[in-house]
VEXVO-919109 format. One record per residue (C-alpha): residue in three letters; x, y, z. Coordinates in steps of 0.25 Angstrom, whole numbers, plus 5000, padded with zeros to 4 digits. Example, Ala and Ser with C-alpha at 12.3 -4.5 7.8 and 13.67 -1.06 7.14 Angstrom:
// VEXVO-919109
ALA504949825031
SER505549965029
***
This chain:
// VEXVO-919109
UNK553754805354
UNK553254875365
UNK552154815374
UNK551554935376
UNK551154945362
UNK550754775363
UNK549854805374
UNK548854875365
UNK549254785352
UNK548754655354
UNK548454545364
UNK549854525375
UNK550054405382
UNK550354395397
UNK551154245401
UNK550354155411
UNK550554125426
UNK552154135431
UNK551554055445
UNK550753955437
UNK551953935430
UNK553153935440
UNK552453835447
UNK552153745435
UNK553853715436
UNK553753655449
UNK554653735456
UNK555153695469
UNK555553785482
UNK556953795478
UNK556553845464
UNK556053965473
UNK557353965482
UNK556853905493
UNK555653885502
UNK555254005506
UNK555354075492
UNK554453955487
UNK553254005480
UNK553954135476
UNK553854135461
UNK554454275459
UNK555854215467
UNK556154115456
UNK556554215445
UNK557854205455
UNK557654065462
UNK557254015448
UNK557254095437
UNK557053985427
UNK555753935433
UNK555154085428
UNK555754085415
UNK555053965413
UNK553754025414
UNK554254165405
UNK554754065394
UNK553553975394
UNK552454105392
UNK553454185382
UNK553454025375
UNK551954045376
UNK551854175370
UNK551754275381
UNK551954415376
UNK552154455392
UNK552754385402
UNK552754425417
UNK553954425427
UNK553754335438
UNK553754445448
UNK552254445452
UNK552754445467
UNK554054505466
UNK553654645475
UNK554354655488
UNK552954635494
UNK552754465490
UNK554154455489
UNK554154495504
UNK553554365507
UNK554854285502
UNK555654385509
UNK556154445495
UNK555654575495
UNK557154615494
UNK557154575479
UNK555954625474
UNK556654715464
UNK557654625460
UNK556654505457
UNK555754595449
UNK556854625441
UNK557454495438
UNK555954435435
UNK555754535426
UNK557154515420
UNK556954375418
UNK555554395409
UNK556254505403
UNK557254415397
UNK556354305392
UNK555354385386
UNK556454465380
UNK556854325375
UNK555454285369
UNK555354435363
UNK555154445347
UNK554754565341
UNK553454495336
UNK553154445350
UNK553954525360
UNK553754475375
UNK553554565388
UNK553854555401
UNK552854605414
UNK553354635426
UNK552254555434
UNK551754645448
UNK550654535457
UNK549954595467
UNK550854555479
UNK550154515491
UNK549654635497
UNK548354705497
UNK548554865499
UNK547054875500
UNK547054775512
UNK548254855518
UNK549054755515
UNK550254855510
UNK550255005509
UNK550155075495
UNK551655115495
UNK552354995499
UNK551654905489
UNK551954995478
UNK553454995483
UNK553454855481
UNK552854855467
UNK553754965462
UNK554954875466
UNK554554755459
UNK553954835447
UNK555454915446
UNK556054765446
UNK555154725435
UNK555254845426
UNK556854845429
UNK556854695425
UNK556354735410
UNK554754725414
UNK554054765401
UNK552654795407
UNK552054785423
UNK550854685426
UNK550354725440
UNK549454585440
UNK548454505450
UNK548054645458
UNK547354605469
UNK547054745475
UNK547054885467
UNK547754945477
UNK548954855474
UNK548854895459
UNK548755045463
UNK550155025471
UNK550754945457
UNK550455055449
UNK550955145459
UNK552355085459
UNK552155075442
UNK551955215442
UNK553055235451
UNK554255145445
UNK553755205430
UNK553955335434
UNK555455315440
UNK555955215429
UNK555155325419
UNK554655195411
UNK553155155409
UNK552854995405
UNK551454935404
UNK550854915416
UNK549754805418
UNK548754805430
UNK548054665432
UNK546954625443
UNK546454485449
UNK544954485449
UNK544854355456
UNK543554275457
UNK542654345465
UNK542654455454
UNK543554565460
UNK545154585464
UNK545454545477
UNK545154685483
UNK543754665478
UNK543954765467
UNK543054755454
UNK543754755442
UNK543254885437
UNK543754955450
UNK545254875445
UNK545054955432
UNK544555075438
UNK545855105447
UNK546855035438
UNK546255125424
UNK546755255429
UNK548455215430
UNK548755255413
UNK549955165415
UNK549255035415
UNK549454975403
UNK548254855404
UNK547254825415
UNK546854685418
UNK546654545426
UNK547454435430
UNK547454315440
UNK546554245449
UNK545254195440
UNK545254145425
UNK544854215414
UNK543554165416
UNK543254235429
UNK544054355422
UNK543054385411
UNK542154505416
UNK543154565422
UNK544154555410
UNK543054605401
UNK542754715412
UNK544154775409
UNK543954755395
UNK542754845393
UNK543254945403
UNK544754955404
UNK545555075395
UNK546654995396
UNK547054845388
UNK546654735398
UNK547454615403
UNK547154485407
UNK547854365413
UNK546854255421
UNK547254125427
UNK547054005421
UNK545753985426
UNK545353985442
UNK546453915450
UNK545853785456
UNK546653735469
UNK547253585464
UNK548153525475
UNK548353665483
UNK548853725469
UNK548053795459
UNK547753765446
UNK547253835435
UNK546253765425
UNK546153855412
UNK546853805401
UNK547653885391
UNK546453875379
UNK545453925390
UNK546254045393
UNK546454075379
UNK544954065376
UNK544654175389
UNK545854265383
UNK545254265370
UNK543954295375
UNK544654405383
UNK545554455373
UNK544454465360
UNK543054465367
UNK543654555379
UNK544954665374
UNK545854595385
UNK547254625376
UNK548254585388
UNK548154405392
UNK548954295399
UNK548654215410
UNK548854225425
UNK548854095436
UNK548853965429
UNK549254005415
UNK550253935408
UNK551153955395
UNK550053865387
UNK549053965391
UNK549854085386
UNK550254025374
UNK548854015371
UNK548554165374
UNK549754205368
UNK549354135354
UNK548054195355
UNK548654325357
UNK549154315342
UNK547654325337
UNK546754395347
UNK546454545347
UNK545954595361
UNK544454665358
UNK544454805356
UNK543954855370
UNK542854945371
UNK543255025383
UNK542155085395
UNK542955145405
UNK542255255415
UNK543255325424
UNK542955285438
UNK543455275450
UNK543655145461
UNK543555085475
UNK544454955475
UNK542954865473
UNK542454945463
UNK542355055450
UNK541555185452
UNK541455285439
UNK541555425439
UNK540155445434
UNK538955365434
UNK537555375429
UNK536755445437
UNK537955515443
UNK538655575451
UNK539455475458
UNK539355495471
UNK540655515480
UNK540355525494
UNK540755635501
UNK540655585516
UNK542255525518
UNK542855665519
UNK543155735531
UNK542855865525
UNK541355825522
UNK541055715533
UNK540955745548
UNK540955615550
UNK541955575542
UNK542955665548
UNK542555625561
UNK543055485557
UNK544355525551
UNK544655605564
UNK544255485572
UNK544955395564
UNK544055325561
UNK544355265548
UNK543355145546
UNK542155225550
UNK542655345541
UNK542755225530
UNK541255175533
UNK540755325528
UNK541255275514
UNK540655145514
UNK539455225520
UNK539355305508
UNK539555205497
UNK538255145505
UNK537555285502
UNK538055285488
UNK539155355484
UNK540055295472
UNK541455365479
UNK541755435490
UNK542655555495
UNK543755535504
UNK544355645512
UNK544955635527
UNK545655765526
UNK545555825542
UNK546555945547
UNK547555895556
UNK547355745551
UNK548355655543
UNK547355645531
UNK548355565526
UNK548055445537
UNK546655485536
UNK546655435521
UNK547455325523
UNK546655255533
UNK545355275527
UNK545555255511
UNK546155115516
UNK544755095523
UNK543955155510
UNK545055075500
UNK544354935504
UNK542954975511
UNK542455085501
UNK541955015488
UNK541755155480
UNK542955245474
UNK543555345485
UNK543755485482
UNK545055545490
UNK544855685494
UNK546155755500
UNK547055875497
UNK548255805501
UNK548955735493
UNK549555625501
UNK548155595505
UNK547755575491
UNK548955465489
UNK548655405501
UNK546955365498
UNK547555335484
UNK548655225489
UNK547455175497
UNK546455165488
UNK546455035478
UNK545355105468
UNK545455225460
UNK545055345469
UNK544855485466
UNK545655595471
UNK544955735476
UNK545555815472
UNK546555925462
UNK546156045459
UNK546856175453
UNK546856265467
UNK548356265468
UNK548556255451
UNK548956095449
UNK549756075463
UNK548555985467
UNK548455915455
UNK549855875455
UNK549855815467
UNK548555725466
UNK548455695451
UNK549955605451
UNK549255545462
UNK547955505455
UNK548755465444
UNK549655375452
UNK548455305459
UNK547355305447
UNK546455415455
UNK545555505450
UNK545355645454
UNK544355755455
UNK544755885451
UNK544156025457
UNK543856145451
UNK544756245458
UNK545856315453
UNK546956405456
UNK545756525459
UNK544856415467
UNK543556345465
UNK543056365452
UNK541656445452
UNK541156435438
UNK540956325428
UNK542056385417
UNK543156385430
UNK542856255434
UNK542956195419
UNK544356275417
UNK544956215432
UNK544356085427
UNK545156085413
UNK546456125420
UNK546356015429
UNK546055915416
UNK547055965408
UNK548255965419
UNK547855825426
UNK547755755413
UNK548955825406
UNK549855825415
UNK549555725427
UNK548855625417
UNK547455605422
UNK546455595414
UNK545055665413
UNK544355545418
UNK545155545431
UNK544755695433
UNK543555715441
UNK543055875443
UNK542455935453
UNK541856065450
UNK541556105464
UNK540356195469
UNK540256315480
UNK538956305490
UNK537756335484
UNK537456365500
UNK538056485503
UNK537256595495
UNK538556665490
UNK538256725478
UNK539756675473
UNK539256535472
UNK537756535467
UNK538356475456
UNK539256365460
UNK538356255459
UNK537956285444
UNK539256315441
UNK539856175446
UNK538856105439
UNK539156165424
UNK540656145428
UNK540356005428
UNK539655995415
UNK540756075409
UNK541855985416
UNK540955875410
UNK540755915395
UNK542255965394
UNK542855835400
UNK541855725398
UNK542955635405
UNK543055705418
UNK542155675429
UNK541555775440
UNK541355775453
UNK540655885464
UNK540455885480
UNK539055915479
UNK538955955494
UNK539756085490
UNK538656145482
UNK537756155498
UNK538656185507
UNK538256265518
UNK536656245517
UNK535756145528
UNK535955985523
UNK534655985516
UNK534956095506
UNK536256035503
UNK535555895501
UNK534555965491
UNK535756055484
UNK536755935483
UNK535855855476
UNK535255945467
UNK536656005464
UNK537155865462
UNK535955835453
UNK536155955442
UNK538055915442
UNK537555785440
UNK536755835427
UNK538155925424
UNK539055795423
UNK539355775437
UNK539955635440
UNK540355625456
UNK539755705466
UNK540355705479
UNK538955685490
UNK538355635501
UNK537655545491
UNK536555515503
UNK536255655503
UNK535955685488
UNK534555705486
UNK533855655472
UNK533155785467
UNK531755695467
UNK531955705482
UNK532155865483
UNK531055945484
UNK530956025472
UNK530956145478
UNK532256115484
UNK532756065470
UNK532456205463
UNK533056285474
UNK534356195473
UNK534356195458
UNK534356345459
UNK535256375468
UNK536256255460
UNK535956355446
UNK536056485455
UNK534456515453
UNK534656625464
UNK534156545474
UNK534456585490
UNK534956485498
UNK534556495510
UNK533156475503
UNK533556355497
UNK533956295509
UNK532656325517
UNK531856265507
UNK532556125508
UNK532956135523
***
């Protein structure tokens, strides 16, 4: 039977705690093969193969559907601790062997037994520049090969600390799929710990807002570090909010420090109560049990499993982006979100000034600045002629990645740029921008990338004739773009973003009196025709070339009548949007009538509100 199917059939259960369990035997130094490998559980599939056939034989006796592979350490980077980096491979393999053979032999057609290549977090933090992006996933796609080529029936990438070290996981999945052309399940797990956050400081609804977007996840979900007791608001979190089945494997109960060793306190009825109220009250379809758990407590999930049916789930999901602390949707109520437009050397004197000092922290204070003023996001763009934009975006997305609490937009035209912010940044950003000047070139490059790292984009009106003027061209270029990212890059219309640009309003030219007007019924056409796509406008565009109080008044009442269209983000100077209470109402008219192309002369409208 295949587990893919099982997944979605009914209730699976997980063994308990391979530590827990190891330890419970008693194993001395020499069981590990000597002094300095002491303490190195994943070592004794060779020191002492028995001692982890133990702990398989007494949780498939107990009824475990899955077991894991005592492999939670077996990258090069922990095993570089013990000096036996060298075997990484090898001892993924023969782990994965091992449970492969006993679940085999526990394996009935009514109650066929799996095995999960077990990937722990190692004990580096890439948001804390512990390790680099590329080294970490180098070291995960060679223990994940040794797992899958050791007969693994699914991945558990379990106890993330830090999404940045999930994001480098799923990078060395996609990669190993994609060369051994197989596809397993793939289950995402994070530790909450007790101050209500992962390590990182990230809130469960950022977790699921960057994990949501990779379509090969299979199930997302929590394990390790608190009971289930401490796990229940955030377990009932992914439950009302996650599209896809939810896991769940807490300790047993808090450890509590007896003698210098830790104990756990929650007996086997306890966790089956918490289990049953998360499995029927809850939806959670995916249990076992992490630190502390034994076979008597898996035996009682596992009998509980013959008679529970997880809750049907009722589902509330808003596409949204993340900062590695928290969730940000791509429409509020009131919108628009507000992206700030002040990180971009393009836009901000001061900004670039920075970047061309170097000036890295101070460039980074601008963000933090800006969340202070209000913005939800904010746009980021170090592009400078004659500069390495490349360094440039390196050092400041690993400032923003840990100081900037709101979603970062990455703004560049160069695609090793894009996938440097993205292997920097632990949430789920937002990539600006494709567009269809050079037909799908463009796209090509940067939509793989925003599949690889979970981003979502913003797509431009412009074709292979320009800018879009009028409201039909923009729809059309719109639907192109929808039909070929999701078709044939796999995106989906909720991770499309559209941006149906403006001229100035400012210049007087009689070839634009009808840009602002025309981008705002492109956006309620964009919005009627694909309710799931969002839209987003540099607002400042529609002033350019007029005196800073005109393009204050213009900006906002602009912004005010795209809003009423559908419009989701704007990219502003959220300090300098004016409520239309506070504008004049002569200065209202005039910018509403040059916005609907009233015949309204310019210069006039900017003497009047100078």
């Amino acid at each position: 039977m295949e587990l893919s199917k099982l997944l979605h059939e009914r209730v699976l259960v997980f063994d308990g705690a391979t530590g827990t369990n190891l330890q419970r035997q008693d194993l001395t130094p020499d069981d590990f093969g000597g002094e300095n490998l002491a303490g190195c559980n994943e070592y004794l599939t060779r020191s002492k193969p028995e001692a982890v056939e133990k702990v398989h034989i007494d949780f498939l006796t107990a009824g475990a559907d899955i077991i894991e592979t005592n492999t939670f350490g077996t990258s090069s980077i922990v095993l570089a601790e013990y000096g036996l980096e060298a075997i990484a491979y090898d001892l993924s393999k023969e782990s994965a062997a091992l449970a492969k053979r006993l679940a085999m032999q526990f394996s009935t057609k009514e109650k066929p037994r799996f095995v999960a290549g077990s990937i722990g977090p190692t004990t580096k933090l890439p948001s804390l520049l512990h390790i680099g992006f590329d080294a970490m996933r180098d070291s995960y796609y060679e223990q994940m090969n040794g797992l899958v080529d050791g007969g693994s029936d699914l991945l558990i990438i379990e106890t993330c600390q830090d999404l940045l070290q999930i994001k480098a996981a799923l990078a060395a999945v996609q990669d190993l799929f994609r060369d051994k052309r197989i596809k397993l399940p793939v289950i995402t797990s994070v530790t909450i710990e007790t101050m209500g956050t992962m390590l990182m400081g990230t809130e469960i609804g950022a977790a699921l807002t960057a994990l949501e977007p990779y379509d090969f996840i299979t199930s997302i979900g929590m394990n390790c570090a608190t009971g289930p007791k401490e796990m229940e608001e955030n377990v009932m979190y992914l439950t009302q909010n996650s599209p896809k089945p939810v896991f769940c494997m807490p300790n047993a109960g808090l450890p509590e420090n007896v003698g210098g060793v830790a104990h756990y306190h929650l007996s086997p009825q306890e966790l089956e109560k918490w289990m049953s109220h998360f499995v029927g009250d809850l939806g959670v379809s995916i249990i076992g049990g992490c630190c502390g758990t034994t076979e008597e407590h898996i035996a009682r999930l596992a009998q509980l499993a013959t008679h529970i049916t997880p809750k049907e789930r009722s589902i509330s999901w808003t596409p949204s982006a993340a900062s590695i602390y928290s969730s940000v949707p791509f429409h509020i109520d009131p919108s628009p979100v507000i992206v700030g437009e002040r990180c971009n050397t393009n836009g901000s004197r001061k900004f670039k000034d920075l970047i061309l000092e170097e000036n890295y922290d101070a460039a980074a204070q601008m963000g933090r600045e800006q969340t202070k003023e209000g913005a939800h996001m904010l746009d980021v763009c170090v592009a400078y002629v004659g500069r390495d934009e490349v360094r440039d975006m390196h050092e400041i997305m690993k400032r923003l990645n840990t100081q900037i609490s709101v979603p970062i937009v990455i703004d560049s035209t160069e695609y090793p740029v894009i996938e440097e912010a993205l292997k920097l940044y632990a949430g789920r950003a937002i990539v600006n921008s494709i567009n269809m000047e050079d037909g799908e070139e463009r796209m090509a490059h940067v939509l793989p990338l925003c599949k690889k790292y979970g981003a979502a984009v913003i797509a431009l009106t412009i074709d292979e004739d320009g800018m879009a003027k009028t409201r039909e061209k923009k729809l059309e270029i719109a639907e192109r773009i929808i039909d070929i990212s999701v078709n044939k890059y796999g995106m989906r219309e909720e991770d499309l973003i559209f941006d149906t640009l403006t001229f100035t309003l400012g210049s007087g030219d009689q070839e634009f009196r009808k840009a602002g007007i025309e981008t705002i019924e492109a956006i309620r056409m964009i919005k009627e025709r694909h309710p799931k796509c969002r839209t987003i406008l540099g607002v400042s565009n529609i002033s350019f070339g007029l005196n800073p109080h005109s393009r204050h008044v213009l900006n906002s009442v602009f912004l005010h009548y795209a809003i009423e269209a559908g419009l989701d983000l704007a990219i502003v100077h959220g300090a300098k949007i004016m409520p239309l209470h506070k504008i004049d109402e002569k200065g209202r008219e005039l910018a509403t009538k040059i916005i609907f192309d009233e015949r309204v002369y310019e210069p006039a409208f900017a003497a009047e509100t100078a």
